[in-house]
N, C-alpha and C positions, 0 to 999 in steps of 0.2 A: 499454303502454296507448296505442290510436290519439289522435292530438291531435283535439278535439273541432270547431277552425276549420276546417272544410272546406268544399267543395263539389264539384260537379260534374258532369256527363252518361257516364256508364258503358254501355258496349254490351254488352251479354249475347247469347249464342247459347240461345237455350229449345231443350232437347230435346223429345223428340215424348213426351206421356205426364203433363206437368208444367205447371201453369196459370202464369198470371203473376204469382199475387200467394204461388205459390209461391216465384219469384224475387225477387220483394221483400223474402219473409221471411228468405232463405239472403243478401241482399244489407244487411239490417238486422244480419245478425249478425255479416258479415265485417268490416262500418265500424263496429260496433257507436253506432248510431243509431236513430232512432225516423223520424229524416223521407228517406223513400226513398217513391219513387211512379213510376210511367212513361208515356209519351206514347200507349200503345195496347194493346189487350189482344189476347193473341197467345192462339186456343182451344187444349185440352188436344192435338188431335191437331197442330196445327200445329208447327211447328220455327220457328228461324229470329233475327231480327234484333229482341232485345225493347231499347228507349233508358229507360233507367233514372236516374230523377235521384233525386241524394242530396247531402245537406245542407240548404243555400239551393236550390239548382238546384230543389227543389220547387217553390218561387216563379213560379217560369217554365214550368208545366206548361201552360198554355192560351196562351203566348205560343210553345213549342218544337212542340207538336205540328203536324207537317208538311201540308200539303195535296196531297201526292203519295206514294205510296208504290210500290213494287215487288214482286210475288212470282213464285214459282217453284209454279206448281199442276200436277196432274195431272187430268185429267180423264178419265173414264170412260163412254163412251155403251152405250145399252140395258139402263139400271137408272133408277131413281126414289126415290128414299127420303124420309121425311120430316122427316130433318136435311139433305138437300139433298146427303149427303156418305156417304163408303162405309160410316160408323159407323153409320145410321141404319137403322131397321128398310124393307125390302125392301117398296115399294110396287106397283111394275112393274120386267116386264123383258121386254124387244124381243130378234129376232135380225136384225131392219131393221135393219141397221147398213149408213149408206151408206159409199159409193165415198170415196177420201179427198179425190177431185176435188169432191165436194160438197162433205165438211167443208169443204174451206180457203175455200171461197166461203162458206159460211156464217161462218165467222169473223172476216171481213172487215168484214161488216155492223154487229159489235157495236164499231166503234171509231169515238170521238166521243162525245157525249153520248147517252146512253141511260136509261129511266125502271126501277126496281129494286124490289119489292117485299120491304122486309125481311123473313127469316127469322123465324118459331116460334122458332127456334131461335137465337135472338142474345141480346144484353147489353140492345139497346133496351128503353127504357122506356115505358108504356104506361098511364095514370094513378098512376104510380109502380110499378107491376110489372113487373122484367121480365120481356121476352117468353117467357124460354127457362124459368122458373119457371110460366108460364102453359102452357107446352106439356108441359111434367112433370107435370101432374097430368090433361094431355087437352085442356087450353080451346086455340080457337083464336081469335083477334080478327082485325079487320079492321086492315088495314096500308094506310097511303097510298103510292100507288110517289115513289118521290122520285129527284130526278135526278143522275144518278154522270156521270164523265166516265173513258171507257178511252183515253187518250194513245196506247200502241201496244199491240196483241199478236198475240204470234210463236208459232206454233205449230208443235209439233215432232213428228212419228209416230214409234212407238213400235212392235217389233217383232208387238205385238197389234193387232188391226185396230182392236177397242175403244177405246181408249185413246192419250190426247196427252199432249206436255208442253208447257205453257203459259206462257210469260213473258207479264206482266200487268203494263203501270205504267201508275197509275189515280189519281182523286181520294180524298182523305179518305174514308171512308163509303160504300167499297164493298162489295160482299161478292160473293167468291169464288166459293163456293160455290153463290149465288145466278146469277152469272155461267157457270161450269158447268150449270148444271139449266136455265136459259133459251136456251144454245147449246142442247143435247139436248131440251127444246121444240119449239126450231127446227127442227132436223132431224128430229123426229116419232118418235123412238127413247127419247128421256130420255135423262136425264145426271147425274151425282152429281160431283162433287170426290173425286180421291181420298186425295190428299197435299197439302201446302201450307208451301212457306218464303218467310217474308218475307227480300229480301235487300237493301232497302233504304228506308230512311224520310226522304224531305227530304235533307240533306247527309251522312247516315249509312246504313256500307255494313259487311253481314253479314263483309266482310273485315277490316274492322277491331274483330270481336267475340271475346270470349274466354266460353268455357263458364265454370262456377260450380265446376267441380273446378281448371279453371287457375288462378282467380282465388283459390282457397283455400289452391292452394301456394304462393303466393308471400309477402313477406315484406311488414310493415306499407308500406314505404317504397315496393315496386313497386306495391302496393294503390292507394297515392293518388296515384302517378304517371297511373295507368289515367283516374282521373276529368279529363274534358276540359272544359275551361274554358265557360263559361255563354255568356260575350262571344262566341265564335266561332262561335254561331247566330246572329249579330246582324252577321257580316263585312259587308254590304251595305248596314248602315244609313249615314250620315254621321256623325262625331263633333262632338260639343258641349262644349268646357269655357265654362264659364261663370267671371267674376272672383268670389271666395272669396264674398263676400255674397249674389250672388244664389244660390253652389250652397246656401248655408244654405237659404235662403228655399224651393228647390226643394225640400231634401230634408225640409221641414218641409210639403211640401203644397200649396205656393204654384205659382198660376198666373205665369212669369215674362215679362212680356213683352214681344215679339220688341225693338220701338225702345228699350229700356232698355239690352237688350245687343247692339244694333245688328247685329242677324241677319234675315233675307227669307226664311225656307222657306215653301215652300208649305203648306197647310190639308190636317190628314191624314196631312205627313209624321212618320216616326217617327225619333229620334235617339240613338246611344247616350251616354249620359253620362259624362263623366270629372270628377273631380277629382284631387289630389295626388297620389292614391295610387291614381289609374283607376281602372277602369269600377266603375260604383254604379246606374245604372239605366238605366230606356230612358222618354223622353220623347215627345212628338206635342205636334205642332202642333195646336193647336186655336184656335175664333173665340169674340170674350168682346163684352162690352159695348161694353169702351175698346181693342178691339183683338186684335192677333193675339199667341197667347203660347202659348211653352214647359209642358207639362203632365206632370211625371215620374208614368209610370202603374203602374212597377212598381220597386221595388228589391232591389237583390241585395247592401246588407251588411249587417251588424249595425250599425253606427255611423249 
């Protein structure tokens, strides 16, 4: 029987075909636990780098999820569809396919901050429906463009004149395939997505993932070796022990503050927390009445 104290950040490879909360449930049974959950939902055709937390590590799901990610897309020009992607029913199709000397100049255009019209077909919410529910039955709503940021992308030709391959490291809340169909806009041909792996999320990379069959043969002891520790999304903050009394006071809710335990951080910073027996939570700095104090915003034990 798995020992029940656990936690941790577990990287899965999703194969192409399999949702994510597919993963959850094959990842519920191998820890045998009810609190697994993950930092981003990876669609059925996609592959790739899913970050799964389990135990406590749930706790920290809106504190882990990254603001940069990486994929590996395919894109396909002179088609159109209306999932944006090669699954989607066949809208248009061009044999305008330019010169590849246009494509890479068009390509170039899309990096930097650009404005993004989410998909029909995504997870967003929309008076509480989502949109991809609203496009299954036919409805279409108005979408606000809201602004993504593409960091870099590498474009690679592919022995079809059609078709590239796509390195993409982007902000939070981009979407792809969205990013595919507005290249092929551009170039006046249309564009679909046609494959898609994520290969990395924030400090987590598709190299360091194991599939759900790997994870299945191995033995209880390698299982929980896999899960990585919570604290090491948090390398970058500062550490704080506090002397025993005031960690009471903090882990009871209390604002502690800063001239009591004779600390200066700035307003905003965030700190990770230790006692006795290390790390237990992450604190900020925040501004109070009678001053500036220590605020534990999240904890990660039982105790």
């Amino acid at each position: 029987m798995m020992k029940t104290d656990f936690s941790g950040i577990l990287l899965i490879k999703k194969p192409q075909g399999k949702t994510s909360h597919d993963m959850v449930y094959k990842v519920r049974r191998l820890y045998n636990t009810r609190e697994v959950g993950h930092t981003g939902t990876l669609d059925p055709m996609a592959t790739g780098l899913l970050v799964v937390l389990v135990g406590r590590a749930v706790k920290a799901c809106d504190m882990i999820v990254s603001d940069s990610k990486t994929y590996r897309a395919g894109l396909r020009l002179g088609i159109t569809t209306d999932t944006e992607d090669i699954t989607g029913e066949v809208l248009t199709r061009s044999d305008a396919i330019p010169s590849r000397e246009e494509a890479m100049a068009v390509f170039d255009l899309f990096v930097g901050k650009i404005q993004q019209i989410p998909p029909m077909y995504s997870a967003l919410k929309v008076d509480g429906q989502k949109l991809v529910d609203l496009a299954r039955r036919g409805k279409v709503v108005e979408r606000e463009a809201r602004e993504v940021e593409i960091f870099s992308l590498l474009a690679t030709p592919t022995d079809a004149d059609t078709d590239y391959v796509l390195e993409v490291a982007c902000s939070k809340g981009t979407y792809i395939r969205t990013l595919c169909a507005d290249i092929g806009a551009k170039l006046g041909c249309g564009g679909v997505m046609s494959s898609l792996e994520r290969v990395k999320s924030g400090i987590f990379s598709l190299d360091d993932a194991h599939t759900i069959e790997e994870i299945d043969a191995m033995s209880e002891e390698e299982r929980l070796a896999l899960l990585k520790p919570v604290e090491g999304v948090f390398d970058d903050l500062p550490i704080l022990k506090m002397p025993a009394f005031y960690q009471k006071l903090a882990k009871n809710g209390c604002e502690i503050y800063q001239k009591k335990i004779k600390t200066s951080y700035p307003t905003g910073t965030r700190l990770r927390l230790y006692d006795e027996n290390g790390f237990y939570g992450i604190g900020e700095v925040r501004d109070y009445p009678d001053g500036s104090a220590v605020k534990c915003i999240k904890f990660f034990t039982l105790s």
